[in-house]
C-alpha positions in Angstrom: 26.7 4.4 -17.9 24.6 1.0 -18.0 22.0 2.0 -20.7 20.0 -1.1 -19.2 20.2 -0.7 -15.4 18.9 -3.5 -13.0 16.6 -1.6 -11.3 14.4 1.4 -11.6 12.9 3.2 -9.2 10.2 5.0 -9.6 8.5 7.9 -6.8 5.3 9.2 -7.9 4.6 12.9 -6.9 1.9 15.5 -5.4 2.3 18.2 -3.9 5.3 16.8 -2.0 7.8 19.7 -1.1 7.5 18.7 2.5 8.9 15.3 2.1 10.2 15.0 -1.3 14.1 16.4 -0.1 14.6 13.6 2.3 12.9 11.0 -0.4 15.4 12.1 -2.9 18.5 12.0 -0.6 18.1 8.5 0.5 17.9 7.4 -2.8 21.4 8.5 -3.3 22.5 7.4 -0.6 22.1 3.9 -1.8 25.2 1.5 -1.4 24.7 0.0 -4.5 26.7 0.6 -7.9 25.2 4.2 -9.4 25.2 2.4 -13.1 23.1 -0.1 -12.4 20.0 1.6 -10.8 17.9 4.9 -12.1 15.6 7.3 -10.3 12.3 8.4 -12.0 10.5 10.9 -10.5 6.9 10.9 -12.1 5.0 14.3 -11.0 1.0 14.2 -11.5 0.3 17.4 -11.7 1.3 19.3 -8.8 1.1 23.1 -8.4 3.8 24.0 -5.2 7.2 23.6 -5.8 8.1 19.6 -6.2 8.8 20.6 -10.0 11.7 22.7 -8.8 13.0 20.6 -5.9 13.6 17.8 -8.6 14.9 20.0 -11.2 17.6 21.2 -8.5 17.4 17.6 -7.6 18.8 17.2 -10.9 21.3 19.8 -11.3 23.3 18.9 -8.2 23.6 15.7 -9.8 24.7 15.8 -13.3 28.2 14.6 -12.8 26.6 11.7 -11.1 26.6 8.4 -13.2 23.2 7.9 -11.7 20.9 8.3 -14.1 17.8 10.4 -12.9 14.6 11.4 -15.3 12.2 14.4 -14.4 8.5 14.3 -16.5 5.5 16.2 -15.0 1.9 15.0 -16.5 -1.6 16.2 -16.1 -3.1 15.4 -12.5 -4.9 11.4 -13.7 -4.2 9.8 -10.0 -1.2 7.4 -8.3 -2.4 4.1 -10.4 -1.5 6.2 -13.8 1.4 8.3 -12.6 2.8 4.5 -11.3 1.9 3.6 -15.4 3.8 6.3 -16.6 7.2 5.6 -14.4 7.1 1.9 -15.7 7.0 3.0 -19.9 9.6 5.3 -19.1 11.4 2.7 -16.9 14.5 0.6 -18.4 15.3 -1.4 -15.7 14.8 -5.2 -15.3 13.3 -4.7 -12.2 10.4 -2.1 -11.4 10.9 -0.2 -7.5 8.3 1.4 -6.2 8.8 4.0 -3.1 6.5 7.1 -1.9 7.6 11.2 -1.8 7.2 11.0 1.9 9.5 8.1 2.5 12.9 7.4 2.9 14.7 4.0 1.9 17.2 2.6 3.9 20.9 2.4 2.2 20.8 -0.7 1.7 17.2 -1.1 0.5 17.9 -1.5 -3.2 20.6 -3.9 -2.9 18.0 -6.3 -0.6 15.4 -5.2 -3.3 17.4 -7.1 -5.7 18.0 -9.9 -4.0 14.7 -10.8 -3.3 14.4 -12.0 -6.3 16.1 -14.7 -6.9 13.7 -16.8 -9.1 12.0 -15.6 -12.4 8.9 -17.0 -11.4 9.0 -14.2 -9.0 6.9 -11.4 -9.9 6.5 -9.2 -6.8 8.4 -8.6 -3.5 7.6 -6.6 -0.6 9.6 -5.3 1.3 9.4 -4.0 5.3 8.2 -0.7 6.6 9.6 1.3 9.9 8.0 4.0 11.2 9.8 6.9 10.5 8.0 9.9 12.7 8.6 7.4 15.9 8.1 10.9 18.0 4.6 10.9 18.0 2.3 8.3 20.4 -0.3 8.7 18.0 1.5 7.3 15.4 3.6 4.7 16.7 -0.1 3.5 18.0 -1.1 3.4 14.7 1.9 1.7 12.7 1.5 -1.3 16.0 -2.4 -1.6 15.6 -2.8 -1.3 12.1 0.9 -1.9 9.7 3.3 -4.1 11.7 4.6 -6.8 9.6 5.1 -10.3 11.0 7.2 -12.0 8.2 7.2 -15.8 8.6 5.7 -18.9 7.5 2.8 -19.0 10.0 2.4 -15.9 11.2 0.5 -12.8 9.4 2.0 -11.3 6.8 1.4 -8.0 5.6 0.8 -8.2 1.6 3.0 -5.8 -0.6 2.8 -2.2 0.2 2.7 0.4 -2.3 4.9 2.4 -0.2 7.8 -0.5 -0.3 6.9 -2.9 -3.6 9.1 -4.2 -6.4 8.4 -6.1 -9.8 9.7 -8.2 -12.4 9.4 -5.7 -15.5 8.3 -9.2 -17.2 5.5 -8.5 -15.2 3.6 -5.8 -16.8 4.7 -7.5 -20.4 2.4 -10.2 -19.5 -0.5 -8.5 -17.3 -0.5 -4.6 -18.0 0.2 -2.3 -15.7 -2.2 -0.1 -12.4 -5.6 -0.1 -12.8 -5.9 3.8 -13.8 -9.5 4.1 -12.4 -7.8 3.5 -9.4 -7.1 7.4 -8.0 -5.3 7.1 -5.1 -5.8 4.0 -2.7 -5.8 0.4 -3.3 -4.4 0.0 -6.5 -1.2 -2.3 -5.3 -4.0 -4.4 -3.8 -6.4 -5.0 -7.1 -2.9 -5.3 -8.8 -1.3 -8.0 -6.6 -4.9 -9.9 -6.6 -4.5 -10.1 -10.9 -0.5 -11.2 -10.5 -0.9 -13.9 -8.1 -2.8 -16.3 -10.9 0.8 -16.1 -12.8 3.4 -15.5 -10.4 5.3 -15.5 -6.9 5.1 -12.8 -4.2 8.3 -12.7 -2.3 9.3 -10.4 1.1 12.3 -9.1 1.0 12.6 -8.5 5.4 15.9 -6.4 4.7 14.7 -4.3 2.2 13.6 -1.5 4.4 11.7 2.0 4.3 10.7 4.9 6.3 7.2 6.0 6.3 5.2 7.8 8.5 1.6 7.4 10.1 -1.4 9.7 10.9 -0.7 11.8 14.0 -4.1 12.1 14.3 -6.9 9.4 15.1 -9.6 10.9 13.2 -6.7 11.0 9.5 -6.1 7.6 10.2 -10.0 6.5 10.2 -10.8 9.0 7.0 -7.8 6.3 5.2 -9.3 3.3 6.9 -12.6 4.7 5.2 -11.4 5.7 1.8 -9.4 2.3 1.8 -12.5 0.2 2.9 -14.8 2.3 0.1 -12.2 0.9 -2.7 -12.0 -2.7 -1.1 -14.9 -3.7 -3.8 -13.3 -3.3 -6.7 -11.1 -6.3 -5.8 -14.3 -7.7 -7.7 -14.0 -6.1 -10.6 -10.2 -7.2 -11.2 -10.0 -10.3 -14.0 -10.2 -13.3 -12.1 -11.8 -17.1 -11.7 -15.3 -17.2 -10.2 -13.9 -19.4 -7.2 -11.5 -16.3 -6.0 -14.3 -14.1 -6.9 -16.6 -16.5 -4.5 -14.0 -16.0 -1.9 -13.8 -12.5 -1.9 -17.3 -11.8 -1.5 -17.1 -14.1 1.6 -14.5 -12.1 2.8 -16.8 -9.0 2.4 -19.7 -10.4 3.8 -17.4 -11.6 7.6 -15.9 -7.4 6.8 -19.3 -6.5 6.9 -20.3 -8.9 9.8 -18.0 -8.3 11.8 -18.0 -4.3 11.6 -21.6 -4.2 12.4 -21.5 -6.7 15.5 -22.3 -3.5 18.2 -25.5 -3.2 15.6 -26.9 -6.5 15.7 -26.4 -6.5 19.5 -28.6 -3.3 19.9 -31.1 -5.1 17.2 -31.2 -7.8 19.0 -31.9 -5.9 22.7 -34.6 -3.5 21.3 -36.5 -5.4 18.5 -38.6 -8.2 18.5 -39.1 -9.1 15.3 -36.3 -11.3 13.5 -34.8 -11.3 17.3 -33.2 -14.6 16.2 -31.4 -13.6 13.1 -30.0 -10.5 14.8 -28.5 -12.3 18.1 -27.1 -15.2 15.9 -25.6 -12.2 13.5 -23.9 -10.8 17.1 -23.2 -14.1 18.5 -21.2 -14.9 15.0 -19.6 -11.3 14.7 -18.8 -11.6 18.6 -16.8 -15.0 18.4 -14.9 -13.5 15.4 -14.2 -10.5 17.2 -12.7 -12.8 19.7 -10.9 -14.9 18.2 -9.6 -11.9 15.6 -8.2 -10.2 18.9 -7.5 -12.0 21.6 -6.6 -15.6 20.3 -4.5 -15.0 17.0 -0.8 -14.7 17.3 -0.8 -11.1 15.5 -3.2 -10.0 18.2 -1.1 -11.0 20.9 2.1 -9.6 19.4 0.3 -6.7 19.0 -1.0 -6.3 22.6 2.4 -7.1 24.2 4.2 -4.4 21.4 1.2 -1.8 23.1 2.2 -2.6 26.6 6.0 -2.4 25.7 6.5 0.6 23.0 4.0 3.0 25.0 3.3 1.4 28.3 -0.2 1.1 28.1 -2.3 -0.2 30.5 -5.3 -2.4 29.6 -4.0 -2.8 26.1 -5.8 -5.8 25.4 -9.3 -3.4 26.0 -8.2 -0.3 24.1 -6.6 -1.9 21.1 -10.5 -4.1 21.2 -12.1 -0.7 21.8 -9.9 0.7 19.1 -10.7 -1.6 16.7 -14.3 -1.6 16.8 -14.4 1.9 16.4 -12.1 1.4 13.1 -14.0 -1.6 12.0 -17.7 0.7 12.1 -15.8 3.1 10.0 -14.9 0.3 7.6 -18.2 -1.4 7.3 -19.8 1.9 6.1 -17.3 2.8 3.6 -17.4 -1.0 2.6 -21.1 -0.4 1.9 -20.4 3.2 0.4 -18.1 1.4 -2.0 -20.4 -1.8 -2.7 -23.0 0.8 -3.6 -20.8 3.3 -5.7 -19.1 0.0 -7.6 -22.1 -2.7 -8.1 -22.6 -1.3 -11.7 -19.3 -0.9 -12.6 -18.1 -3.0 -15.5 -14.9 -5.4 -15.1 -11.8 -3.4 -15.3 -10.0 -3.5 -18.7 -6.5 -4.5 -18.7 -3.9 -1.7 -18.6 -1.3 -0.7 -21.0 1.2 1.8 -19.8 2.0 4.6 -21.7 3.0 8.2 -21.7 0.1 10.1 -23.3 -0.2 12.3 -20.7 3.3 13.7 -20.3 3.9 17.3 -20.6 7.4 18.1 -19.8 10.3 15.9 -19.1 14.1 16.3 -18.3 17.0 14.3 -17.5 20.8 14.7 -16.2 22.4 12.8 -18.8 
């Protein structure tokens, strides 16, 4: 057994015996030598039964020259569970993948590749829906998480669900932010790794993850996510990237409050003129956000041709504006909730928190 292996990956658990089975069999599955890659499954607290599925988990696989490493640790949130899997890590390269997804056999092997350059410090890798049965949700992934990779299209930024990095990495920059509970830390992360290093997308590297089946889930996350968006201020960072991110907060804000400054605009008189220049702004961003944009019109004909919808164009605007609403008030919830906060402390990794751990070898 490679006491060093290549690649660790890590799956950080809650409450996952629903999903955790098929999580654990893909990762297997992998077509790539069983020496030179570990599993560790980090659980953060749960109280059903993921403890035992990854015990048995275990079990089945002792023989296997695979090495795979159990620890449960009090409930302190994703950000610190994610800590924990990378101090108990030994591989060059830290994986990233959640319970409910399942990696494609050849996702580690294009995981690897990706990097090809130590300057490299993060890759991304591609997401597929994987409960394609339900409308709802294949509406979402289209609207909200398709990935365009290229050099001048959009590009999805690395998703917690599918990331990777250099274990240099968190040498040089710490690890999660652990104030971060549950959403948004791979975001705040990626923001402090760009001043040192490369992102790369790895377009073969492939996994399985599926979306709300339900519209009023999916705009609970877009809230949640959109409450956490401001502490992207409160990550280490030059005052010219901080200058650019409270720009983009101030368009988010704009833009999700358009239908407002409309109405302002019809049924008040006084500052008339600010409110209809607010709505004429907000309007031609809409616009050009929706209908003029490549993405936009990839993801119009992908409505029309994955669901048949008629009128895409108008219910993925519709659609949108009701998501972007959502957004601007848990943008403001969060503005409020984090003005005061101080600048996040770097993070060190470590395992204080662990309370039981077990390994097959």
């Amino acid at each position: 057994m490679n006491i060093n292996p290549i690649i660790s990956v890590v799956v950080c658990i809650f409450n996952g015996h629903k999903t955790l089975k098929l999580a654990l069999e893909s990762l297997i599955k992998q077509k790539y030598p069983n020496s030179n890659y570990e599993i560790v499954l980090v659980d953060d607290g749960s109280d059903d039964c993921s403890k035992e599925i990854c015990e048995n988990f275990i079990f089945e696989n002792q023989k296997n020259e695979l090495k795979i490493t159990y620890v449960y640790q009090e409930n302190s949130g994703l950000s610190s569970a994610r800590n924990t899997g990378i101090d108990i890590a030994k591989g060059k390269i830290v994986a990233f993948i959640d319970q409910d997804a399942v990696a494609d056999k050849n996702w580690i092997f294009n995981i690897e590749k990706a990097f090809s350059d130590e300057i490299i410090g993060g890759v991304g890798g591609r997401l597929k829906l994987l409960n394609d049965h339900s409308k709802v949700a294949k509406f979402i992934n289209i609207v909200r998480f398709h990935q365009m990779f290229g050099p001048s299209e959009y590009m999805n930024d690395v998703i917690g669900t599918n990331m990777a990095y250099n274990r240099s990495v968190f040498y040089k920059i710490g690890g999660f932010y652990d104030i971060m509970k549950y959403r948004g830390d791979e975001t705040n992360y990626i923001v402090k790794l760009k001043q040192f290093y490369k992102i790369s997308y790895a377009t073969s590297a492939i996994v399985y993850h599926p979306r709300e089946e339900s519209f009023l889930k999916w705009l609970k996350n877009e809230y949640i996510e959109s409450m956490l968006a401001p502490t992207i201020l409160k990550v280490p960072n030059t005052y010219f990237k901080k200058f650019k991110i409270h720009a983009i907060l101030i368009e988010q804000l704009l833009i999700a409050f358009t239908p407002l400054w409309i109405i302002l605009f019809l049924f008040t008189t006084k500052f008339s003129t600010i409110f209809l220049t607010l709505a004429l702004i907000g309007s031609i961003r809409i616009f050009r956000r929706h209908f003029l944009k490549n993405s936009a019109y990839e993801i119009r004909n992908r409505l029309k041709a994955k669901l048949g919808l008629r009128f895409c164009g108008t219910i993925f605007f519709i659609t949108e504006s009701i998501k972007n609403f959502v957004k601007g008030i848990g943008l403001i919830h969060g503005i409020i909730k984090f003005l005061f906060s101080k600048e996040f402390s770097n993070t060190i990794p470590n395992t204080k928190k662990v309370r039981y751990s077990i390994t097959n070898l």
